[in-house]
VMD Tcl script that draws the C-alpha trace (Angstrom):
set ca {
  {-0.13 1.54 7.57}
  {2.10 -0.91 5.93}
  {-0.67 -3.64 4.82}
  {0.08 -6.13 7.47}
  {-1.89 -8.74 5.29}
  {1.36 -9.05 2.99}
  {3.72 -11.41 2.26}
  {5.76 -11.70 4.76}
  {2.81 -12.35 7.33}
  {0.92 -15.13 7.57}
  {-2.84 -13.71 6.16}
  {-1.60 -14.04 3.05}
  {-4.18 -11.26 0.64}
  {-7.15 -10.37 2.90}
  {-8.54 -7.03 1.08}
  {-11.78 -6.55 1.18}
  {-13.36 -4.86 4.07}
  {-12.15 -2.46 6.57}
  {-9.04 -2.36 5.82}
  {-9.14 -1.83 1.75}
  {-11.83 0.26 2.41}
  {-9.78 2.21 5.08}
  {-6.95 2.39 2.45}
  {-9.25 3.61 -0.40}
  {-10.64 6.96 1.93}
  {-7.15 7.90 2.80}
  {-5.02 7.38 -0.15}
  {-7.11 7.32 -3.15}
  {-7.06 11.07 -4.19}
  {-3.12 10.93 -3.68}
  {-3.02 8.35 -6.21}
  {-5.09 9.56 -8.65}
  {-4.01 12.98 -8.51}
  {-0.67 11.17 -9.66}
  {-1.35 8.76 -12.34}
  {-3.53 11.78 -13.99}
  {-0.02 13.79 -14.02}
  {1.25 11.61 -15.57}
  {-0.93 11.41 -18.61}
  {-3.36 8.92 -18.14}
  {-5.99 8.39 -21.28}
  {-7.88 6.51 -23.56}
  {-6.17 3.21 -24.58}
  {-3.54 2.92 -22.45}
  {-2.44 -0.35 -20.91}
  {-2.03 -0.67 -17.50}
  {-0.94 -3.12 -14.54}
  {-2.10 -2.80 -10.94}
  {0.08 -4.70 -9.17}
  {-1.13 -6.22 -6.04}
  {-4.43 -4.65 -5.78}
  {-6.18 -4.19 -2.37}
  {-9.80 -3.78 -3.82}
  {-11.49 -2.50 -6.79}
  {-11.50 1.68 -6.54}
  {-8.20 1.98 -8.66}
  {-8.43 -0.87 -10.68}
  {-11.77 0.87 -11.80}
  {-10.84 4.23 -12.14}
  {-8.15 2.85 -14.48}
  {-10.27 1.37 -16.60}
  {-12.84 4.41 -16.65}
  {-9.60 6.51 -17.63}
  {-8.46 4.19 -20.58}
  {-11.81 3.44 -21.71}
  {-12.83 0.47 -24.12}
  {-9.44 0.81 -26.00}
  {-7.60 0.04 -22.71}
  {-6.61 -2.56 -20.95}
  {-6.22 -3.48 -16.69}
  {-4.43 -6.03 -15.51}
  {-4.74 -6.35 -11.76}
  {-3.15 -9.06 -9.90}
  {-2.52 -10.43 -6.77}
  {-1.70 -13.85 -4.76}
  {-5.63 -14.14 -4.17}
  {-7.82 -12.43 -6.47}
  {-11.18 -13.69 -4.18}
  {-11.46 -9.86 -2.87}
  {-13.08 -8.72 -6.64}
  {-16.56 -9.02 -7.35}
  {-17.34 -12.24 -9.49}
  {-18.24 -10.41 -12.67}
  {-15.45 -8.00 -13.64}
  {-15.52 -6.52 -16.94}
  {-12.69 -5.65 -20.02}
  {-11.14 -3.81 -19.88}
  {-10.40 -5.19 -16.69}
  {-8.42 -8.03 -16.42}
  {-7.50 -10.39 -13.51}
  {-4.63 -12.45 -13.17}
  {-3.32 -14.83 -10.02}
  {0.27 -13.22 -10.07}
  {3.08 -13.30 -7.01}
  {5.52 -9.87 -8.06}
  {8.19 -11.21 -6.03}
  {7.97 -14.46 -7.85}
  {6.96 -14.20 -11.48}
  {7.37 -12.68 -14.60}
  {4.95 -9.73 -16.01}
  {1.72 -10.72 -16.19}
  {2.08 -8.53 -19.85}
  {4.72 -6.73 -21.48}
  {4.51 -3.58 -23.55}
  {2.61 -1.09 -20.79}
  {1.70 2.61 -20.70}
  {1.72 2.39 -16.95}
  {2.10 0.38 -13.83}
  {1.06 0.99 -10.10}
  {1.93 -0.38 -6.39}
  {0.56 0.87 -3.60}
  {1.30 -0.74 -0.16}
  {3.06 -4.03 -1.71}
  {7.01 -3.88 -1.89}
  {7.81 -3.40 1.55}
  {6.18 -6.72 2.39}
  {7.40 -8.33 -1.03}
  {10.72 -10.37 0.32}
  {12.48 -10.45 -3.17}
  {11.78 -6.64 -3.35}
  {14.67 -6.34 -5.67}
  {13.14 -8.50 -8.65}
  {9.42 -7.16 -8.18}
  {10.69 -3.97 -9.09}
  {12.74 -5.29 -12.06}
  {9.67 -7.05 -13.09}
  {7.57 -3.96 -12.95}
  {9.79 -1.91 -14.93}
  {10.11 -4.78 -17.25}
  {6.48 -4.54 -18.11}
  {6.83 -1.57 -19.69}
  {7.02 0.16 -23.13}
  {9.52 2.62 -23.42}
  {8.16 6.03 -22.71}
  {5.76 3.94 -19.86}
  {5.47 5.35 -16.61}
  {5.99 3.87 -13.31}
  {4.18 4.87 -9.92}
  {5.39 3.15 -7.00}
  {3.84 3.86 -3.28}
  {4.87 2.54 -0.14}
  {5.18 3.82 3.63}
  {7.83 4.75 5.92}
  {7.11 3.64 9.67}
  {10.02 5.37 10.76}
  {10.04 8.49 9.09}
  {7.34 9.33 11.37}
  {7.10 6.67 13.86}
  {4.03 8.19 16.25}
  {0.35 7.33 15.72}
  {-0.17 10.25 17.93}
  {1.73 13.29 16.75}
  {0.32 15.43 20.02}
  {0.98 12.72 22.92}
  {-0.51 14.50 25.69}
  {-1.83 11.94 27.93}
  {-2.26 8.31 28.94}
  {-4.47 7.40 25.98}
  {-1.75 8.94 23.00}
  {0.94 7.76 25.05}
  {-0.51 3.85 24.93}
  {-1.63 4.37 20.93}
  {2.20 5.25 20.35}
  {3.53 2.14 22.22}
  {1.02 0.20 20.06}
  {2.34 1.72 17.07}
  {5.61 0.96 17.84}
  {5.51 -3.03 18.47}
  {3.14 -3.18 15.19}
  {6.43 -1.24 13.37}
  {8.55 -4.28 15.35}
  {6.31 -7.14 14.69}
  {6.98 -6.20 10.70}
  {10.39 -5.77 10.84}
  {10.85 -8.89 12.58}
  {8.75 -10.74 10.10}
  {10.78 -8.96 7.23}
  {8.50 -6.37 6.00}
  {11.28 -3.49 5.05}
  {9.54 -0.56 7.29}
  {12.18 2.48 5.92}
  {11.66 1.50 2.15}
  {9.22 4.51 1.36}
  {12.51 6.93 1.76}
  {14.45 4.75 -0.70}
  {12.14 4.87 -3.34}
  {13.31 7.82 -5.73}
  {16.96 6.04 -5.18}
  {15.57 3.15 -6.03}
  {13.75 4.20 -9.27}
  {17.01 6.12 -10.55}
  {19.31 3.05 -10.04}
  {16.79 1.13 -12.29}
  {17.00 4.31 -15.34}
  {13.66 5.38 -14.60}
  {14.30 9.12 -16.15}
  {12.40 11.63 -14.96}
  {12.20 10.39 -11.58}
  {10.28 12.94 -8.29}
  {8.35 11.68 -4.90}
  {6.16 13.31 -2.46}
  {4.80 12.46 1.22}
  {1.26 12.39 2.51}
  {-0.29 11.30 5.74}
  {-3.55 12.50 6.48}
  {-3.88 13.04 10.38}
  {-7.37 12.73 12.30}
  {-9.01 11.19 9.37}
  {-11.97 8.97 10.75}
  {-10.45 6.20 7.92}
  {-6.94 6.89 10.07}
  {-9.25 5.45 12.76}
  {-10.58 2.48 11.07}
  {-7.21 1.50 9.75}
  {-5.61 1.26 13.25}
  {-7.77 -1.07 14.26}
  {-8.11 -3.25 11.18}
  {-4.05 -3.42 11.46}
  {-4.20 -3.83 15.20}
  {-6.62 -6.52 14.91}
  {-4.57 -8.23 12.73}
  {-1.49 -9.11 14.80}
  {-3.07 -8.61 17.72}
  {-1.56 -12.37 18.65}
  {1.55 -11.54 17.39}
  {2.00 -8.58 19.70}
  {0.73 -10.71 22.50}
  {2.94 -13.69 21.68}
  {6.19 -11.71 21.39}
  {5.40 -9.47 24.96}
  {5.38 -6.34 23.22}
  {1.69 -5.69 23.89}
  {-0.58 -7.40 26.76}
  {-4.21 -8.15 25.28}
  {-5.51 -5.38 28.40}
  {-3.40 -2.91 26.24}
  {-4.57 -3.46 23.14}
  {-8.40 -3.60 24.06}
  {-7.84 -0.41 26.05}
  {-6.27 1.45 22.75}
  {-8.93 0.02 20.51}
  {-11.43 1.61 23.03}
  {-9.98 4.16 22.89}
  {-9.86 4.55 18.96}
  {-13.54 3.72 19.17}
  {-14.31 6.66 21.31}
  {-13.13 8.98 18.66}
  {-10.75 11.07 20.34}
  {-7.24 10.23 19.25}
  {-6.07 12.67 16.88}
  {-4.61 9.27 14.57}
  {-2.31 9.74 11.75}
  {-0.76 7.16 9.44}
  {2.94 6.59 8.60}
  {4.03 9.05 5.78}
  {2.88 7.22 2.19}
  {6.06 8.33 -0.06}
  {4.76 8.21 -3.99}
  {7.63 8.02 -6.26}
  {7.53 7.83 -10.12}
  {9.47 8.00 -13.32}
  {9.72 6.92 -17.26}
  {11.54 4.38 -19.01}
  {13.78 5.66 -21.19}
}
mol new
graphics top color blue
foreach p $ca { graphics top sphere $p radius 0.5 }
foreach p [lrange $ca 0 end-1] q [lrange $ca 1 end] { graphics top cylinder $p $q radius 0.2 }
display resetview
C-alpha cells in the first residue's frame, strides 16, 4: 500500500480520490490513536508532511485549536479544497529536497512518504530539524515484504492471481527505487537520529472493503508498468480487478509500521 503516486514514480502527487480516500478508512484511527498519545492539544504547532488529503490535516487543526498552527505540504498542493482555513497552512514543499517549511514544532507526521522519498536520509533530518526540543515525531510507512501476500488464505485460482499481482506491484517499486523494507527500519532509524523515547507498532487491517478499493486504485496505477516490464499481462490484471470487484477476496494491506519518539 506503499502510495505508488510518490516520488520515485512518474504521477508525481495524485491524492484525492480513491486512493486518499482508501488510505483515510484504513489508517486514520491508527494515526490518531497515536498523535493523541502523544499529547496532542491546544496550541501546538504542527507539520504534515506530504499530505494525501485533508482528514489529518483537519483533525490537527481541530486538536490545536485557534492557538495552533498546520503546516501541510506537498509537491502539489491541488488535492485541498480552495478555501482552507488557519490554522491550516499550505505550503509547496519537496522533503527530500528542502529545508523545513518552519522550525520550532510540537509535532510532525508522515504517513506513506519516505519510502518513495529518494534522499530518504535528509527528509528525515529535515523533519527532526523542525522541531522544538521536547517535539514529537510520528513517522509511518509500510513494509511490502514483511508480509508480502495480498491474500493471506490463498486457496484458489483467484488468491493465487491477487498474490502474483501483489508481488510485481512490490517489484515495479523496488525497481523504480521506492525502499519497500523501510517500515522495519524505522525505530532504528529514529534512535540513530536521538529521537529519545523511541517505540513502533504494526497494523494491517485484512478484508476491509477500503483494502478493496486500494488494490485497485494502486493496480490501476501501474497497470502499464506491469504490462511493460512482463510481470503482469493486461488479461491478468482485468481478471484480478474483477475479481476484487466481486467482493470475495479476503484483501489485506502490507503491514503499516508507526514509529515515534522525542527530541531531546
Amino acid at each position: 500500500m506503499t502510495r505508488i503516486d510518490g516520488h520515485l514514480l512518474d504521477d508525481r502527487r495524485s491524492r484525492a480520490g480513491q486512493q486518499g480516500d482508501a488510505l483515510a478508512a484504513l489508517f486514520d484511527p491508527t494515526t490518531f490513536r497515536h498523535i493523541e498519545r502523544l499529547g496532542i492539544g491546544p496550541g501546538w504547532r504542527c507539520w504534515e508532511v506530504d499530505a494525501d488529503g485533508m482528514s489529518v490535516v483537519s483533525w490537527l487543526a481541530k486538536k490545536a485549536g485557534p492557538t495552533g498552527r498546520v503546516v501541510a505540504t506537498g509537491p502539489d498542493t491541488s488535492w485541498a479544497p480552495p478555501a482552507v482555513r488557519p490554522p491550516i497552512q499550505l505550503r509547496v514543499h519537496d522533503v527530500g529536497v528542502d529545508g523545513p517549511p518552519a522550525e520550532g514544532l510540537d509535532f510532525v507526521h508522515a504517513r506513506l512518504v519516505l519510502a518513495g522519498v529518494p534522499d530518504r536520509r535528509r527528509a528525515l533530518r529535515t523533519m527532526i530539524g523542525a522541531l522544538r526540543p521536547g517535539g514529537r515525531l510520528l513517522v509511518e510507512d509500510t513494509d511490502l515484504t514483511l508480509q508480502p501476500l495480498a491474500c493471506p488464505d490463498e486457496h484458489g485460482p483467484e488468491q493465487q492471481l491477487a498474490n502474483r499481482v501483489r508481488h510485481a506491484v512490490r517489484d515495479v517499486l523496488a525497481e523504480r527505487g521506492v525502499e519497500v523494507a523501510y517500515g522495519r527500519r524505522l525505530p532504528r532509524l529514529l534512535r540513530e537520529a536521538g529521537l529519545r523515547q523511541v517505540g513502533a507498532d504494526a497494523y494491517f487491517p485484512l478484508t476491509s472493503p477500503a483494502c478493496g478499493a486500494l488494490d485497485r486504485a494502486t493496480v490501476g496505477q501501474v497497470r502499464a508498468q506491469l504490462v511493460a516490464a512482463g510481470l503482469a499481462t493486461d488479461q491478468d490484471i482485468d481478471r484480478h480487478l474483477a475479481n476484487v470487484a466481486a467482493g470475495g477476496l479476503d484483501l489485506v494491506t502490507e503491514p503499516l509500521i508507526s514509529a515515534w519518539g522525542r527530541k531531546p
